[in-house]
N, C-alpha and C positions, 0 to 999 in steps of 0.2 A: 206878245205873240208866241205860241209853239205849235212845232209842227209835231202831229201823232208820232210820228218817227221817221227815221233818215228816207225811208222810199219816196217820201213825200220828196225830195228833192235829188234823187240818184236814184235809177233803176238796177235791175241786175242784169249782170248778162244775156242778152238774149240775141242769138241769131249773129254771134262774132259783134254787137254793139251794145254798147253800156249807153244808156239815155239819161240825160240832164235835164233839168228843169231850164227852159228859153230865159235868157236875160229881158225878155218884153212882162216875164209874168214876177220875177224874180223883184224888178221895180213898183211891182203892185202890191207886196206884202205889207209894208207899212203904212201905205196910207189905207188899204184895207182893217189894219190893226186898229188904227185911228178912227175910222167912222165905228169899228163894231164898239168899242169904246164910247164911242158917244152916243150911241143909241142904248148903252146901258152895261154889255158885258165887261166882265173884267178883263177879258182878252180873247184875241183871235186865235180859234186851233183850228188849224188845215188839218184835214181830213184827208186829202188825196188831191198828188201830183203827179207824178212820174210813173207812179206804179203801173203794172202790165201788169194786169189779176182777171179774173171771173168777174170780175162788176162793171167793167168796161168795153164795149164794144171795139171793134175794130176800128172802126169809124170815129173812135173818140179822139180827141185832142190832149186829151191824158198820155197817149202812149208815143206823143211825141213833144213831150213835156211842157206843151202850151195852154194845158188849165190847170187851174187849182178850184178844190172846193173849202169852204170853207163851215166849220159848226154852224149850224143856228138855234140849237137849244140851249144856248149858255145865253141867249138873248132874252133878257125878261119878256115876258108874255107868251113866249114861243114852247112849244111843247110837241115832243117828236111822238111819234105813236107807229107803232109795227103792226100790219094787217095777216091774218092768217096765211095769206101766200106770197108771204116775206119781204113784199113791196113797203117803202114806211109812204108816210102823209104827215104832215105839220098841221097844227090850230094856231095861228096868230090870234091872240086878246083882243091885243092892241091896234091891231091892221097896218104893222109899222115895217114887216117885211117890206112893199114894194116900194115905199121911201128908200129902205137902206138900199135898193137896187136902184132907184132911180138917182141916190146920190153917187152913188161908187159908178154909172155908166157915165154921169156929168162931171164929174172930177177926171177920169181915164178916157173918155175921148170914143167915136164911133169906131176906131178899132177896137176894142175891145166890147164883148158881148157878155152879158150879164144874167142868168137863166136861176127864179126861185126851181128846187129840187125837192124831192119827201123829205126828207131829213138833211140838207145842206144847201146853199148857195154854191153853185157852181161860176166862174167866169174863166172868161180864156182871150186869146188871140192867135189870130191863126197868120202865120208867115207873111203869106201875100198879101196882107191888106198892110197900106201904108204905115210905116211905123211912126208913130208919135209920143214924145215923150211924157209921161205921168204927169200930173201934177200931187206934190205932195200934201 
């Protein structure tokens, strides 16, 4: 597994708080590593965790370090594409995207939500919902 870089798990300053990444998401990185691996990549790279940027709505779960997205063009068959007005979209070959979401939602449990994105897997959990531990 690696993470694009440290924002993926530590925010910066913002507003008198520095934001972490949740220990509920923190325990999903490895066995995340583990299925993208066995559906073919050589490893999982997070793309974005913690970060507070322009690509994140208020509303997201990112900005209170309870999702992570993960690559999916390091996934054979998977191919990310960039549209004129800067939104991306993915072509699965293989049509093996919503397995690898429907294994990572059955392995992690109904607290955790599992969303394909244009160019990433996104999954999260959010506080209130009951917390259950991973299975690895």
């Amino acid at each position: 597994m690696r993470l694009k870089d440290e924002t993926v798990l530590f925010s910066e300053l913002r507003h008198g708080r520095r934001y972490c990444l949740s220990p509920y998401l923190l325990e999903t990185i490895e066995s995340a590593d583990a299925l993208w691996r066995a559906y073919g990549a050589d490893e999982l790279v997070i793309t974005s965790g913690v970060e507070i940027d322009a690509w994140h709505t208020r509303a997201s779960e990112h900005w209170q370090g309870n999702a992570l997205d993960g690559r999916i063009r390091n996934l054979p068959g998977v191919t990310v594409h960039r549209r004129a007005d800067g939104t991306y979209y993915h072509k699965d070959r293989d049509g093996r995207l919503p397995d690898l979401r429907a294994d990572m939602m059955a392995r992690w449990g109904p607290d955790y939500r599992v969303i394909i994105e244009g160019h990433h897997m996104h999954w999260d959990n959010k506080p209130e919902r009951i917390y259950r531990p991973v299975r690895r």
